[in-house]
TIBA-338689 format. One record per atom (N, C-alpha, C): x negated, y, z. Coordinates in steps of 0.05 Angstrom, whole numbers, plus 5000, padded with zeros to 4 digits. Atoms other than C-alpha are relative to their C-alpha. Layout:
XYZ;...
***
This chain:
501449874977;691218936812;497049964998;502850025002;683819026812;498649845016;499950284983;680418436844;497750145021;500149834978;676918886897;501350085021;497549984981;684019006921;501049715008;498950294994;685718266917;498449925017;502250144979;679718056958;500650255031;499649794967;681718627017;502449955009;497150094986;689318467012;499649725003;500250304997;686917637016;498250015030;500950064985;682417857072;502150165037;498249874980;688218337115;502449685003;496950254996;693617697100;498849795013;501050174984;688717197126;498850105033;500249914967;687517567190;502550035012;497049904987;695017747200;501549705005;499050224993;696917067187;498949765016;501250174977;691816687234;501150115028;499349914977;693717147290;503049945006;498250144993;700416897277;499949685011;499250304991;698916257283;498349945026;500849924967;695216337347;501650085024;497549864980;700916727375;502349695002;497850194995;705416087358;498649744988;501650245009;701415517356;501249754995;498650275010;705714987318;498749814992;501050185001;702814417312;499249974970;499449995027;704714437231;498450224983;501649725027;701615137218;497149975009;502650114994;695714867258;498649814978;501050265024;694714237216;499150184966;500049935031;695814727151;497350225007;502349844997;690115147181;497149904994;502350244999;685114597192;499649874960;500850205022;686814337110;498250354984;500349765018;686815127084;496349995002;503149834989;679515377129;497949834980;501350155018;675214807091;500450164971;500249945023;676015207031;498650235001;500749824993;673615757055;495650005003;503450135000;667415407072;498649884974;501150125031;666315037002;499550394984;499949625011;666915906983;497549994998;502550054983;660915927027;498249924987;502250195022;656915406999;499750074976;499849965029;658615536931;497750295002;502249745002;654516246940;497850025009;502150044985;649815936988;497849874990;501750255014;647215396938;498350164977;502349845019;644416006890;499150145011;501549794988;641516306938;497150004995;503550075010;633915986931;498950074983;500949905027;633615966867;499950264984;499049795008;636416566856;498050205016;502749804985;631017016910;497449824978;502750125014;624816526882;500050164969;499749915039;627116726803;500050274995;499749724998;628517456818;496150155012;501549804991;621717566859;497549864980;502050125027;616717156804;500150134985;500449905023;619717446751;499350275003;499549744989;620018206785;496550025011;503749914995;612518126816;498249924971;502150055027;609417786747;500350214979;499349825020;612618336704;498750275004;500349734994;609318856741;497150024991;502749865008;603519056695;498150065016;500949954985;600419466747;500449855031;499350164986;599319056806;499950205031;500049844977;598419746858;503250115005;497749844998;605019806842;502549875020;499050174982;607219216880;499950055028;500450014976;603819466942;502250355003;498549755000;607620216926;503249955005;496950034998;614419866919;500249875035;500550124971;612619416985;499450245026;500449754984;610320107023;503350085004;497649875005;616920407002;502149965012;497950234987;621819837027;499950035036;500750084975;617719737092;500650375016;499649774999;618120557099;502850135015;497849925006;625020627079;502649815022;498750164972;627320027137;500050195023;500449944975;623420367191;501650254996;498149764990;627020997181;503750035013;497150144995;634020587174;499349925030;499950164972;632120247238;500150305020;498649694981;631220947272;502250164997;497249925004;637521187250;501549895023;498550254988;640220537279;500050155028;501749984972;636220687347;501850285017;498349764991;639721397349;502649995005;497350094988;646721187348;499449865019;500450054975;644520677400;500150125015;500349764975;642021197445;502050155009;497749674994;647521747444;504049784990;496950084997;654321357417;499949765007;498850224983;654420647452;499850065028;500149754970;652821047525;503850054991;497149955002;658821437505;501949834999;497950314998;663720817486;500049885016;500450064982;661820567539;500550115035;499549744980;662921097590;503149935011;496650114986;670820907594;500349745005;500550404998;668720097603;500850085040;500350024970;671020017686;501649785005;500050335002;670919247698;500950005041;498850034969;675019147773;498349655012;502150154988;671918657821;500749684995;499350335005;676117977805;498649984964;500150025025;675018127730;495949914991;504049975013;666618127731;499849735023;500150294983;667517467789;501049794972;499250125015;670917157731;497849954976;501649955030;666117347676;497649915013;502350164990;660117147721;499949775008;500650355001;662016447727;500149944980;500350105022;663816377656;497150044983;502449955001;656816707648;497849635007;502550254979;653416147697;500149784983;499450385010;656815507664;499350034969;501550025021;653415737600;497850045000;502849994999;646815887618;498449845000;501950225015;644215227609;499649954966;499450045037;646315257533;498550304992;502349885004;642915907530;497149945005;502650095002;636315677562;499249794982;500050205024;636015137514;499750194975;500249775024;637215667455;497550065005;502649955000;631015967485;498049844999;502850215003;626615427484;500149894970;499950125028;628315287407;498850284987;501249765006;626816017399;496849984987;503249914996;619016027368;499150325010;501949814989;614316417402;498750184982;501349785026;610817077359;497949844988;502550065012;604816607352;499949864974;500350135017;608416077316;502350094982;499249805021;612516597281;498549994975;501249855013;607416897257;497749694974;501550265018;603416217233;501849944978;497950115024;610016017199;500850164978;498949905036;611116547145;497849924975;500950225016;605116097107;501349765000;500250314995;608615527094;498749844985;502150245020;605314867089;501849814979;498350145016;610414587045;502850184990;498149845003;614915097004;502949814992;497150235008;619814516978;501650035027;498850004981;620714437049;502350235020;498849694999;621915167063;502150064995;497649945023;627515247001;501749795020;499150074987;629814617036;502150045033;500249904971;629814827110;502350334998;499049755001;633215557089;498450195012;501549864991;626815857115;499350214983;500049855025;627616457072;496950184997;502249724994;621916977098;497349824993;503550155012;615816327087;500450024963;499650065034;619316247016;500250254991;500649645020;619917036994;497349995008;503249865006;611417097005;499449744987;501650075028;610416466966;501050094978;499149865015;614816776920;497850244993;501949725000;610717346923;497049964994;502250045001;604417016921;500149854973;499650155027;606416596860;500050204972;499649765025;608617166822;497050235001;502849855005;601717566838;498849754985;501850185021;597616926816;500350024972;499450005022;601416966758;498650204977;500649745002;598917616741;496949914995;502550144999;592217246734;498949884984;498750275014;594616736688;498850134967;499449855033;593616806607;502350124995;497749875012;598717296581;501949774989;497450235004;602116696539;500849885014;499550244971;601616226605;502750125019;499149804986;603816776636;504049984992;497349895022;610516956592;502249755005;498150255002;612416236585;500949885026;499449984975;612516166662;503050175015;497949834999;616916836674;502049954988;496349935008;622316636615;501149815016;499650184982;622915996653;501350095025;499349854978;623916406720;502350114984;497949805014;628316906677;502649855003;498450125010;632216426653;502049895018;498250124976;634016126718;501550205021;498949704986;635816826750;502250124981;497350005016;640016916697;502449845002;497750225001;644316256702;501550065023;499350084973;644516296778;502750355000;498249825001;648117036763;502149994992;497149975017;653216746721;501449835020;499050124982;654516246771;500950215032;499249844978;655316816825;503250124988;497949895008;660617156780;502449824999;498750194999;664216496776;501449995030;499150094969;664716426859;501150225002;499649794994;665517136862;503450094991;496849995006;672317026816;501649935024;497450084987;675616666861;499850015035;500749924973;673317146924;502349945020;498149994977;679717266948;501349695006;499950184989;681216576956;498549885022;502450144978;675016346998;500050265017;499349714980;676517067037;501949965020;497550054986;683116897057;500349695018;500150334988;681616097074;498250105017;502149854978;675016517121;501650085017;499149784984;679117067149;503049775018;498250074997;684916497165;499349855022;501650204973;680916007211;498950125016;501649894982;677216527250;502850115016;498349984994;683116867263;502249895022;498750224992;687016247282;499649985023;500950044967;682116107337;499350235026;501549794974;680616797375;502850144994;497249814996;688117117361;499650235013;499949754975;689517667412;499450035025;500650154969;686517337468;497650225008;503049794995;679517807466;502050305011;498549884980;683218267524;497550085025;501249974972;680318667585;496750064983;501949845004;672818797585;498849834978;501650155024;670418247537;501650174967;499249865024;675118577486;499150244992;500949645002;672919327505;496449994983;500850025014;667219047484;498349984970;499450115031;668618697427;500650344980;498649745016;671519407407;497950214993;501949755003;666019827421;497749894983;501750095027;661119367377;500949994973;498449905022;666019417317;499150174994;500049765002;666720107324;496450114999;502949895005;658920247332;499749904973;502150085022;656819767270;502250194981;499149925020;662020087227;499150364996;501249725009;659720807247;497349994988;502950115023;652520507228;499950024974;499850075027;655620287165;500350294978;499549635006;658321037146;497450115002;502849894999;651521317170;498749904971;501350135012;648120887131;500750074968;499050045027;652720947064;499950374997;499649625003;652721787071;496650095004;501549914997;645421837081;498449814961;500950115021;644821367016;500850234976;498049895014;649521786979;498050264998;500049725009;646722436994;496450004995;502450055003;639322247001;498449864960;500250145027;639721726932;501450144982;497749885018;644422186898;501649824983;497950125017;649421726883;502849945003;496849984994;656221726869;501449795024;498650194976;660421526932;501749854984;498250195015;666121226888;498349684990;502250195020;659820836845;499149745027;501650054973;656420716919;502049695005;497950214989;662720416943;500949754992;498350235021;665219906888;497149834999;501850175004;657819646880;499749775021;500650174987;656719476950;502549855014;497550094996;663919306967;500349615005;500450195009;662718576942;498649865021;501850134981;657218396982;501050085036;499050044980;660218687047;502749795007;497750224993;666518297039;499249645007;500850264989;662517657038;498950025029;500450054974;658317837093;501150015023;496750084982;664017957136;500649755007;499650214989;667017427136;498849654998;501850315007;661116847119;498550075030;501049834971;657917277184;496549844985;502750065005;651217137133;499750274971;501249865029;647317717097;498849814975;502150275013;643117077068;502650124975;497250055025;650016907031;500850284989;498649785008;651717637012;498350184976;501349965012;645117696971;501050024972;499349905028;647417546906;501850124986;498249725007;653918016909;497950225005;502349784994;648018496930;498950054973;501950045019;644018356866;501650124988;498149845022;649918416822;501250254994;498649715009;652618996845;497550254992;501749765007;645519406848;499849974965;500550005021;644519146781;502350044970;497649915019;650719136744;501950155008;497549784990;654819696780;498250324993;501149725000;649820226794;497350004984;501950085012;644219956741;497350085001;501649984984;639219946790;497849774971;501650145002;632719626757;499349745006;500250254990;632218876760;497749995022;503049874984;625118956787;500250085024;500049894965;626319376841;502949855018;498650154995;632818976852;499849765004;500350305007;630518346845;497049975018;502549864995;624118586881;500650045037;499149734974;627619006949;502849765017;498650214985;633218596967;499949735005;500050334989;631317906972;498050145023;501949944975;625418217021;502050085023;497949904973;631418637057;501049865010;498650144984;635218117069;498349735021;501650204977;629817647098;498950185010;501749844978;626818147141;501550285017;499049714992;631518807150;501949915006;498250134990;636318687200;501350355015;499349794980;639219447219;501849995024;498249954977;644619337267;498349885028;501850104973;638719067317;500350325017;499749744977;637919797357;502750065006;497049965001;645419907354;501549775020;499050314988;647119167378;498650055023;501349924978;641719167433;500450155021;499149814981;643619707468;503149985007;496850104991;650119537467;500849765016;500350184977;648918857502;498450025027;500349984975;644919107549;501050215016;497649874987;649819697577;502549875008;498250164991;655419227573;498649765020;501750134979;650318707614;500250135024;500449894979;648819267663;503250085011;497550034992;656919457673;500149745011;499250234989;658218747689;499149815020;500750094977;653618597740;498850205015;500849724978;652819347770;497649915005;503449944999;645019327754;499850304990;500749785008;643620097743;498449984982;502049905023;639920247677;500950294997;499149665012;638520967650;498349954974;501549945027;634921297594;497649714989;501350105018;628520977593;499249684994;499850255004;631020277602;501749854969;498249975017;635120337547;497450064973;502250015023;629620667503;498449754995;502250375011;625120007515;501849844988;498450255020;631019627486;500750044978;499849945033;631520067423;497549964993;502650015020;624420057407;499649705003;500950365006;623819227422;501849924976;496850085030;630719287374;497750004978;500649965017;626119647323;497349734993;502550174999;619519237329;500249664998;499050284999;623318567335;501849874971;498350015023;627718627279;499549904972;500850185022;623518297230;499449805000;500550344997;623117667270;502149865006;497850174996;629917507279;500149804987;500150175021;630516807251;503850084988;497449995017;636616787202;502649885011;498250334992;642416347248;501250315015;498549764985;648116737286;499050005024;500549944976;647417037340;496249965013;501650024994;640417007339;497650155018;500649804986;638717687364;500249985033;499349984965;641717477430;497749895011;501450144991;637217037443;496950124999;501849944986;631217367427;499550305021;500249834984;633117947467;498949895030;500850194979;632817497525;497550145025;501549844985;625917747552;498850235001;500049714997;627518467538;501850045016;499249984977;632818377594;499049965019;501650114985;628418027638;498350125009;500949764997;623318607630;501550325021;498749664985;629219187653;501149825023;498250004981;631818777700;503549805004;497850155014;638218457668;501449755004;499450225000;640417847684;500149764963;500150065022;639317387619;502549744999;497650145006;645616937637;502150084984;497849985018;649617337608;500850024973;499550075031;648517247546;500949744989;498650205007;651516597547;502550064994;497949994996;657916887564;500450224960;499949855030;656417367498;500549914973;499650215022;654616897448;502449814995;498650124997;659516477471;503750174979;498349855012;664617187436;499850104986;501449915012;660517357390;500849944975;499050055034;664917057319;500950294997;499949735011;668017757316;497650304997;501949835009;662218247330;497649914979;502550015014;657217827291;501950044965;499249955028;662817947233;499050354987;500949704993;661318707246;497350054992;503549974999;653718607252;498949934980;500850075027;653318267185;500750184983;499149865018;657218737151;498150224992;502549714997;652119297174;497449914991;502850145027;646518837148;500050034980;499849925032;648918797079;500150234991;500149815004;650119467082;498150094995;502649974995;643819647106;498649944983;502250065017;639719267064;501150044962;499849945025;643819396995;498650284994;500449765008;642620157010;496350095000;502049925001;635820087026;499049984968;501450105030;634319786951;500350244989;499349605020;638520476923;498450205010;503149824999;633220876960;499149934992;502850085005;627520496943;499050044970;499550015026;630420466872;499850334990;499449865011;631421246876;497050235001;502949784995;624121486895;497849754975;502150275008;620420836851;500450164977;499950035031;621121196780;496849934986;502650135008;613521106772;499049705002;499150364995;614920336793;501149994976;498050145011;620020236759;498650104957;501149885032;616620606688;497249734994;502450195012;610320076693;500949755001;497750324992;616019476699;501550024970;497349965030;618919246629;502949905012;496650064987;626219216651;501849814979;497850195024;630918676626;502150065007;497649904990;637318936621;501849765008;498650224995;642418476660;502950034977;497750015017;648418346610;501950035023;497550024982;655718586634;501449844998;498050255007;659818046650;502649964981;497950045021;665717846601;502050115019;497549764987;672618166618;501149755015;499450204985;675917766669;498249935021;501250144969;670417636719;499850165020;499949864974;669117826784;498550295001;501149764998;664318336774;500050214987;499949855021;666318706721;503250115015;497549944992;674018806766;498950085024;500749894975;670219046824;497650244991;502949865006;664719506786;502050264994;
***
């Protein structure tokens, strides 16, 4: 069986069989839950631990290689371009289909008494969230950091992709031999960290099925009534996102849907169920580069930026918590309360820090602004393991397809970039049974 199918039938059996054991909570299939899920998580890690090295080595070698250095700011135009249009896409489904989905939501009067106390008795754990929140100022101070070790450390990815970026321009500065011997160094380590991806990546459907088994376990069939309607209608939006998104790549990038599909396949299955684009990066890499043989450069270049900064399902999500907000505490919103919360979606979307559910939180005083009550976003977050599986998925999405645009208008990029071809993996591994 092709290990594409093994990692989808390991991720349907570990959902089918948590919800069993939810439904019959034996003490025995409990305990065997609690030894399995831990593996799931070592998955995790295992993909999480090349992550650093693996963005730092890709954007050195990818900015120092680039001969022309206007070409850096042409590929960087391109990306930043090719988001904002993704994000208005996003913004438009917001507007016109979560309204609609929404439209059949009718929450009876014990059912929203219930939901607004479980609201209340979390709103200290949200205000707290918000006060850990930084402010734009010290946002904006923090993508210099004063200590990149600390950064790589910390998982502060967005300070560490511009020294990245700044390292690899200096470089560009450097004597040609200084230069060279620097990059194989970089090279060398963006190479290893890929073979080590194909390694984790073998044994997906295992760390899929130990994921999909513990989430499962704990939320069963219980998400019922309006928290489920929901739960349903954020699914259903990110996945029409995801379609948007994959049919405007297709017909826009001209590239084969079959090709499309099997590349990014990989990287959505992690983000799914790790509920981290971060972690879904280097199935991202592999597949632009060894499926649809995307340009290292612009691959190595486009997606480590996308994934620290391009977050599409923000306009889509947003609007969807605050319609379901306004249902649940019969606050009237219309049009153009709704528009202010797609365009703070769009405009905000590059400061989400990287942690779940993060968006909730800084929506916060874009409710506060329409009106909204901001308690309830305790009660959100608090349900939020299944839609943020949703919301990741449409990330990785999002940001693989942006690189295949970026990749499909850059040929004057990509011609002043010596390209190193990535070798195909040996028979047997993960990426070569999913390509």
């Amino acid at each position: 069986m092709p290990h594409s199918r093994l990692v989808l039938l390991a991720l349907v059996l570990g959902l089918g069989a948590g919800v069993v054991v939810a439904a019959v909570p034996n003490p025995a299939l409990l305990a065997l839950v609690s030894v399995i899920e831990p593996v799931g998580t070592l998955w995790i890690n295992a993909l999480r631990m090349v992550v650093v090295p693996l963005v730092v080595s890709l954007l050195v070698v990818g900015v120092a290689s680039i001969a022309d250095l206007r070409a850096v700011g042409r590929i960087g135009g391109r990306s930043l371009a090719t988001w904002v249009l993704l994000l208005l896409v996003s913004g438009v489904i917001g507007l016109t289909l979560v309204p609609f989905l929404f439209s059949g939501l009718s929450i009876d009067a014990a059912t929203t008494a219930a939901l607004r106390e479980s609201a209340a008795s979390m709103s200290e754990s949200t205000v707290q969230g918000l006060e850990q929140m930084p402010g734009y100022a010290q946002w904006l101070v923090e993508l210099v950091p004063i200590n990149p070790i600390r950064a790589a450390a910390d998982g502060s990815m967005l300070p560490l992709v511009i020294f990245a970026l700044v390292f690899g321009l200096a470089l560009t500065r450097v004597k040609p031999a200084d230069r060279a011997s620097v990059t194989s160094f970089f090279r060398a380590i963006g190479d290893a960290m890929l073979v080590v991806v194909r390694w984790v990546l073998a044994v997906a459907p295992i760390g899929v099925f130990a994921l999909s088994l513990g989430v499962a376990s704990r939320m069963g069939l219980a998400a019922a009534g309006a928290i489920g309607y929901y739960i349903g209608v954020t699914a259903l939006s990110m996945l029409v996102l995801v379609g948007m998104l994959f049919a405007i790549t297709v017909v826009v990038g001209g590239v084969s849907p079959a090709a499309l599909a099997r590349a990014v396949l990989p990287a959505q299955v992690v983000g799914f169920t790790s509920r981290s684009s971060l972690a879904s990066l280097p199935a991202q890499v592999e597949g632009a580069t060894a499926t649809l043989g995307l340009p290292s450069q612009i691959s190595g270049f486009v997606l480590p930026l996308a994934v620290s900064s391009f977050k599409p399902h923000g306009p889509v999500n947003w609007t969807g918590l605050a319609i379901f907000t306004a249902l649940l505490y019969g606050v009237p919103i219309g049009p153009p309360e709704l528009l202010t919360v797609a365009v703070a979606a769009i405009l905000l979307s590059f400061a989400v820090p990287g942690i779940p559910s993060a968006g909730m939180l800084l929506i916060a005083p874009v409710f506060t602004q329409i009106g909204l009550p901001v308690e309830a976003l305790g009660l959100l977050i608090a349900v939020d393991a299944i839609p943020d599986m949703f919301k990741t998925l449409a990330n990785a999405t999002g940001q693989f397809m942006s690189g295949v645009l970026v990749a499909r208008f850059a040929g004057d990029v990509a011609a002043a970039v010596p390209v190193t071809p990535v070798p195909p993996p040996a028979v047997g591994e993960a990426s070569e049974s999913v390509s």
